[in-house]
N, C-alpha and C positions, 0 to 999 in steps of 0.2 A: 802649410798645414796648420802649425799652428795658431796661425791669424785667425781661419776659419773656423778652429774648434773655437777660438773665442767670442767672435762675432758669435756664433750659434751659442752657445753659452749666454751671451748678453741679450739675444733674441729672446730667449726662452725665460730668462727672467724678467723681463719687459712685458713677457705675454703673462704672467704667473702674477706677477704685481699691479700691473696696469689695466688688466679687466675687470679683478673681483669688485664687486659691486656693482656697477657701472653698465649702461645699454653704452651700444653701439657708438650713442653721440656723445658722451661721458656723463650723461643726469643718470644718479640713481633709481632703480627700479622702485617706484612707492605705487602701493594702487590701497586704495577702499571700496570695502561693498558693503553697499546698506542692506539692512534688514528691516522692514515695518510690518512683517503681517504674522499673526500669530498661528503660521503652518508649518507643521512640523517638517513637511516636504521640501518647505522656501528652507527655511534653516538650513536644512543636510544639503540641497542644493549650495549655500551660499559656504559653508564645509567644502566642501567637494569644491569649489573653487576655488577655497584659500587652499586645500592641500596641492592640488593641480600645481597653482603657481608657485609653492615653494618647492614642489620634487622638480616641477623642470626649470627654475633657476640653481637650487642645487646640484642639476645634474649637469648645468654648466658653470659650473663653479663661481656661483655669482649671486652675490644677496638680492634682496625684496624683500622692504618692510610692508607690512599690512596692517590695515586699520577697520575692523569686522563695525562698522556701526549701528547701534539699534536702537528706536526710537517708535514711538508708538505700539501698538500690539507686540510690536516684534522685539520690544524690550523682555517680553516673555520670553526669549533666549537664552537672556544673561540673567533671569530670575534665580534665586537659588531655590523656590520653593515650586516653581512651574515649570523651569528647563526639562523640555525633552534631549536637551541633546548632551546634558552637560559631561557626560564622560567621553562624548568628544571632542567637548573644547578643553578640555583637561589633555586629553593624548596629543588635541593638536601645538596647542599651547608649551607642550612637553617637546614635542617634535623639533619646532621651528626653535631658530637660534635664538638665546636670550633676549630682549628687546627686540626683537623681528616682527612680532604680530603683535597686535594688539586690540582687544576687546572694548568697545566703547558704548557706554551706556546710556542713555538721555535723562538726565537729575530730570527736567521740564517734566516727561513721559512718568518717572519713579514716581515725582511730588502728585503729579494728579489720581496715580494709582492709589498712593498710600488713602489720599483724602476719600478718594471714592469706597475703598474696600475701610476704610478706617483703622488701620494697621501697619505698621511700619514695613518696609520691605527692604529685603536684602537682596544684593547681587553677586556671585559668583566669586570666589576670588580670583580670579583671571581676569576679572572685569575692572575696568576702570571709569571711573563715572564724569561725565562730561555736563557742562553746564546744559547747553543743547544739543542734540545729534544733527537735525538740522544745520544748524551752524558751523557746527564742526566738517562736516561736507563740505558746504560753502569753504572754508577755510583751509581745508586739505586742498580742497581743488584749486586755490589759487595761490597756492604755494606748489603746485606742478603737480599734484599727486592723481595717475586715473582713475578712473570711477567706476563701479561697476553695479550695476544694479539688475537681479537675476530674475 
């Protein structure tokens, strides 16, 4: 008997330590979804995705980091002076575990706004500003990360 309470004890700890993070094959869950169009719809859609996939990896006890990208029109996301959605990238942001999600902005996309409107612009603070968003795709993706584009 008490071999087996052990073994079951060592089981359970094996399953508690050796999943969290982690699919099935042992690569972490990372996924990215771009943003490029400046609709308010695309947005909450791309929302509603990242919240999806962090309640059902948290409801099995297991991280996913995310990487929200915007670049073109759809830098209007991470605008702070044109966001429609920014108080729910604020709650989602709040939500997910510290460095779990992350907002990425296209510097390329901002620099040609600022030239065109002739005014500086700012991004959200939840945002963080990426050289290219394009690239940054490219480079998520080939560091294993999927993709999702809504």
């Amino acid at each position: 008997m008490r071999g087996f309470l052990r073994l079951a004890i060592i089981a359970l700890l094996s399953i508690g330590f050796g999943s969290a993070g982690f699919a099935a094959d042992g690569k972490p869950h990372r996924v990215t979804i771009q943003i490029d169009q400046n609709d308010p719809q695309i947005m909450n859609l791309v929302l509603n995705n990242a919240t999806n996939v962090i309640e059902y990896y948290r409801a099995k006890n297991e991280d996913v980091d995310l990487d929200v990208v915007a670049y073109g029109p759809g830098l209007h996301m991470l605008r702070a002076d044109t966001s429609p959605v920014k108080d729910r990238i604020k709650r989602l942001k709040d939500m997910a575990f510290p460095g779990k999600i992350q907002f990425s902005a296209c510097n390329h996309t901002k620099q040609g706004m600022e030239k065109t409107e002739g005014h500086a612009i700012s991004v959200l603070p939840e945002a963080t500003i990426v050289p290219s968003g394009v690239v940054h795709l490219m480079e998520l993706q080939e560091q294993g990360w999927s993709y999702v584009k809504p």
